[in-house]
C-alpha positions in Angstrom: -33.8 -63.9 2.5 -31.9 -61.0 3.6 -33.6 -58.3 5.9 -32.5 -54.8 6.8 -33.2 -53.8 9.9 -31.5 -50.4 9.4 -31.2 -47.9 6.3 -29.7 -45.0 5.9 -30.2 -42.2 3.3 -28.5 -39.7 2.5 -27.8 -38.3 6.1 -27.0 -34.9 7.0 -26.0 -33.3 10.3 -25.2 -30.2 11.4 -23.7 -28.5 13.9 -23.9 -24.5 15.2 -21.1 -23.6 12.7 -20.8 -26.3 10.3 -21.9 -29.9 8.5 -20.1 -32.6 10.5 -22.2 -35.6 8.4 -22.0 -35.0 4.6 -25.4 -37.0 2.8 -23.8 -40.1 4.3 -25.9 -44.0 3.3 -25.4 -47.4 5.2 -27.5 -50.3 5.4 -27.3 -53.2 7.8 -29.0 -56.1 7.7 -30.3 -58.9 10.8 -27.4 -60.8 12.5 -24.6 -59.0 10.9 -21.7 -56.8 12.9 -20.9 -53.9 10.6 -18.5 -51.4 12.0 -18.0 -47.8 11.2 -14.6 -46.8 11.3 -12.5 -43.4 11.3 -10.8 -41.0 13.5 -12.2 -38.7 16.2 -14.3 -36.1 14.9 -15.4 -38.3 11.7 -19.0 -38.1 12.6 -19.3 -42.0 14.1 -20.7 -41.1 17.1 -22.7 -38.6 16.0 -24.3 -40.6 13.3 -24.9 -43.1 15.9 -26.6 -40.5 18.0 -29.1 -39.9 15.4 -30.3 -43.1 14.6 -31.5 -43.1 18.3 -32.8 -39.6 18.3 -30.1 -38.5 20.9 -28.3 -35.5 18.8 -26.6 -33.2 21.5 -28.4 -29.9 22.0 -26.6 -27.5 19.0 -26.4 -30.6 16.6 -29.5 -31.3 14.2 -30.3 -33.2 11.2 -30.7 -31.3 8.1 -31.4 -33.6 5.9 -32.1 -37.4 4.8 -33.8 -40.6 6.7 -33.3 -43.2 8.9 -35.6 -45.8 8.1 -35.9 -48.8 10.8 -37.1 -52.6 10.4 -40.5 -52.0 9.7 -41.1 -49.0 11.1 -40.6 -45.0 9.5 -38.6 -43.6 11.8 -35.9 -45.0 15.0 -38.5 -44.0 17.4 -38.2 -47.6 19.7 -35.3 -47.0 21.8 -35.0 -49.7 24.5 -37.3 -52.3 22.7 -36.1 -52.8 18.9 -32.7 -50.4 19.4 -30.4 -50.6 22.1 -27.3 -48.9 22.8 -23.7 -49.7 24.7 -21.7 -47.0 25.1 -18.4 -46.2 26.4 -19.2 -44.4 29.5 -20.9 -47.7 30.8 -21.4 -46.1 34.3 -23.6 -44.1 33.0 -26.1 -46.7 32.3 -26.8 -46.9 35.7 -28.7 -44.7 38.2 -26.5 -44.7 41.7 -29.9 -44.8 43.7 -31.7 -47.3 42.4 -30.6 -51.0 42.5 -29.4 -52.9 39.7 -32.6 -55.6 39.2 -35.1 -52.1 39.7 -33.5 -50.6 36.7 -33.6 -53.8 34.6 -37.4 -54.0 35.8 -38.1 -50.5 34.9 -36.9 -51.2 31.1 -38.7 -54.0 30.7 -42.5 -53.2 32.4 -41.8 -49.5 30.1 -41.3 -52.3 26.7 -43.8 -54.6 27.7 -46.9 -56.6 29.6 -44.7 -59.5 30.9 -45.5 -60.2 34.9 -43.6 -59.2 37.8 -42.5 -62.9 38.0 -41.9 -63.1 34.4 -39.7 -59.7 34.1 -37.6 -61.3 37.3 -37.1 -64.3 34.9 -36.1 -62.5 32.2 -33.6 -60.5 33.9 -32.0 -63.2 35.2 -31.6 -64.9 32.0 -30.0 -61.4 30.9 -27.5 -61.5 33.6 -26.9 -65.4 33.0 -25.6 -64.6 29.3 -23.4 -62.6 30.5 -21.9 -64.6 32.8 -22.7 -62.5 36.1 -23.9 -63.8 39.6 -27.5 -63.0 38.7 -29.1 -63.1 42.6 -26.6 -61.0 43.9 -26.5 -58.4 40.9 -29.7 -58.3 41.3 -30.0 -56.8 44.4 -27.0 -55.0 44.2 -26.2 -51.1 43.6 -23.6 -50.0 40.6 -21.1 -48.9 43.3 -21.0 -52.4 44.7 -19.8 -53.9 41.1 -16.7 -53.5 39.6 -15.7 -51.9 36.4 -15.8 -55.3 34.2 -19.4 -56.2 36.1 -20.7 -53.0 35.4 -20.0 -53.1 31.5 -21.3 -56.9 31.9 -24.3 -55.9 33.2 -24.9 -52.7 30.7 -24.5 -55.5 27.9 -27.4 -57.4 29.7 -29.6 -54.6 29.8 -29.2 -53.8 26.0 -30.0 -57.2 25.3 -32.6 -57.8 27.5 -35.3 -56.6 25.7 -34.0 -58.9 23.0 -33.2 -55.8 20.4 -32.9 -56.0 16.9 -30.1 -53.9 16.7 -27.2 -52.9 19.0 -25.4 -49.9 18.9 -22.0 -50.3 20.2 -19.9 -47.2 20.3 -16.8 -47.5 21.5 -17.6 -50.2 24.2 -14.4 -51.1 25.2 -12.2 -47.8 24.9 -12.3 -47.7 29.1 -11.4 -51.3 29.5 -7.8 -53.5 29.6 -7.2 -55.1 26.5 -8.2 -59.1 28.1 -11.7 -57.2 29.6 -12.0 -55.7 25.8 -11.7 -59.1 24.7 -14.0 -60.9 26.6 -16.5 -58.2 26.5 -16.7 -58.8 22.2 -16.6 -62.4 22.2 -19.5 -62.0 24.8 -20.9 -59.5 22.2 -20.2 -62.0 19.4 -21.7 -65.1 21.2 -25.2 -63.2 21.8 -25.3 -62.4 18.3 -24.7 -65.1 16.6 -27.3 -66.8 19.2 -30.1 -63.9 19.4 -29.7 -63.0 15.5 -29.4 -59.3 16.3 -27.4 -57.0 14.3 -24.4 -54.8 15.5 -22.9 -50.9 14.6 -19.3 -50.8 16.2 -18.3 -48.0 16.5 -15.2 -47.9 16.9 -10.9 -46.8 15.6 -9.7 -50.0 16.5 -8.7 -52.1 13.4 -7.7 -54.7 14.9 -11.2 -55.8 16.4 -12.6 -54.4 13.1 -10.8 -57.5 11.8 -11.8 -60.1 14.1 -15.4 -59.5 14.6 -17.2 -57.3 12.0 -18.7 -58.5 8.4 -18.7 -55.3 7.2 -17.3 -51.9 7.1 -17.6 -48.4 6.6 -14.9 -46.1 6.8 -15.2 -42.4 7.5 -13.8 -39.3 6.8 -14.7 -35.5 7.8 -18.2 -36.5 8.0 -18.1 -38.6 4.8 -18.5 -43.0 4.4 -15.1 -42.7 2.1 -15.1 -46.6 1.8 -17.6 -49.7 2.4 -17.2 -53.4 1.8 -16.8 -56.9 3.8 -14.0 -57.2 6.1 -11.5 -59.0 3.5 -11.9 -56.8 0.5 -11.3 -53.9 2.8 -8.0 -55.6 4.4 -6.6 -57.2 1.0 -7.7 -54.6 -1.2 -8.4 -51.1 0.1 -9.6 -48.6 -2.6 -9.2 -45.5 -1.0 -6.3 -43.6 0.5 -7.2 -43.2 3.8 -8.5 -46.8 4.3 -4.7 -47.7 2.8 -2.9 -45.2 5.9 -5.4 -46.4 8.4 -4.5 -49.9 7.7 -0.5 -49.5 7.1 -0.6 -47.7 10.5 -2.0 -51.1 12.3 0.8 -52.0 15.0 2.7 -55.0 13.3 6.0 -57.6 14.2 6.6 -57.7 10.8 6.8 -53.7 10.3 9.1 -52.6 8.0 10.2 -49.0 7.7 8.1 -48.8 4.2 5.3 -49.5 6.0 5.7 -47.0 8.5 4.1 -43.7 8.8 5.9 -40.7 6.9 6.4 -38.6 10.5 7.9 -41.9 11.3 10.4 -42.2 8.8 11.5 -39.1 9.4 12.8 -40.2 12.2 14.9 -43.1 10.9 16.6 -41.5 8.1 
């Protein structure tokens, strides 16, 4: 039986001076990784703002509804939602150490013990393949980069979400630390059943990892379908220039860019 865990109607979003989301729908359903595509400025982020009821100050929603698992509205940040975002420094307080802040999420979501919330965190840390003792105790300026986004990851998912928000989780990290931070991503969803918005430009992880995807433009979903309809047959034509402009060995100059062509002739 399939189940959707998240609906959107007919969103709108506006900013002081203009509509930056255009009546956009999208649905997603448990356990699968849909991504939402498009360049900077689309409305991605934005629209994943709102379903967590983070909108900037200056940006509100005008119109439309975001309709959650069983509930009306997206109103269970931390428990049933849970967000990674690029910025993944910023999931953590400087003051506090790393176990207090993963305790403080989980006695805010929950009745579990003091013993049982210790247990759970370091299962948490576990998946995600970090030294859970010494994490534990440790503050975010005594992790590195690739630890730190390790252990955000663990504190989306340890409250055992029903959807992830990913938006742009790996634009800060090296291409091998981008990998191994989606397969990680991958692994706990195909284990925990949880779905996944990526948000994200990168086609070439669109490709690997997602089931489905929506392409944006200027605030509009131009395009949606599974990952090989998209990729073998693109209807519209800024899904075709997105995809001719993925990097290739094979590149011809007809599949080039026209700036680039330019420059050849």
């Amino acid at each position: 039986m399939i189940v959707i865990v998240l609906e959107i109607k007919h969103l709108v979003i506006h900013n002081k001076t203009k509509q930056i989301v255009k009546g956009i729908s999208l649905k997603i359903e448990q356990g699968q990784w849909m991504a939402l595509v498009g360049e900077s400025g689309s409305g991605k982020s934005i629209t994943a703002a709102a379903i967590g009821g983070l909108l900037p100050s200056g940006v509100t929603l005008k119109g439309g509804s975001i309709i959650f698992k069983r509930k009306g509205e997206a109103s269970i940040l931390g428990k049933d939602i849970s967000y990674i975002f690029q910025d993944y420094r910023s999931a953590f307080t400087p003051f506090l150490t790393i176990g207090k802040q993963f305790d403080e999420t989980i006695r805010t979501h929950s009745k579990l013990s003091k013993k049982d919330r210790k247990a759970a965190i370091f299962q948490a840390l576990k998946a995600v393949n970090l030294p859970n003792e010494r994490v534990y105790k440790s503050y975010a300026s005594q992790l590195s980069g690739g630890q730190l986004q390790r252990a955000a990851i663990a504190l989306a998912l340890v409250m055992k979400p029903a959807l992830i928000i990913a938006d742009e989780p790996t634009t800060a990290l090296d291409s091998v630390s981008a990998a191994e931070v989606l397969q990680l991503l991958y692994k706990l969803k195909e284990e925990a059943g949880c779905a996944i918005l990526f948000i994200t430009h990168d086609l070439r992880h669109v490709r690997k990892y997602a089931d489905r995807a929506a392409i944006m433009l200027a605030g509009e979903i131009v395009e949606e379908n599974s990952i090989e309809s998209l990729f073998h047959a693109p209807h519209h034509f800024y899904t075709k220039k997105l995809f001719n402009a993925i990097p290739s060995l094979q590149k011809t100059p007809d599949r080039l860019l026209d700036t680039q062509k330019k420059v050849l002739i």
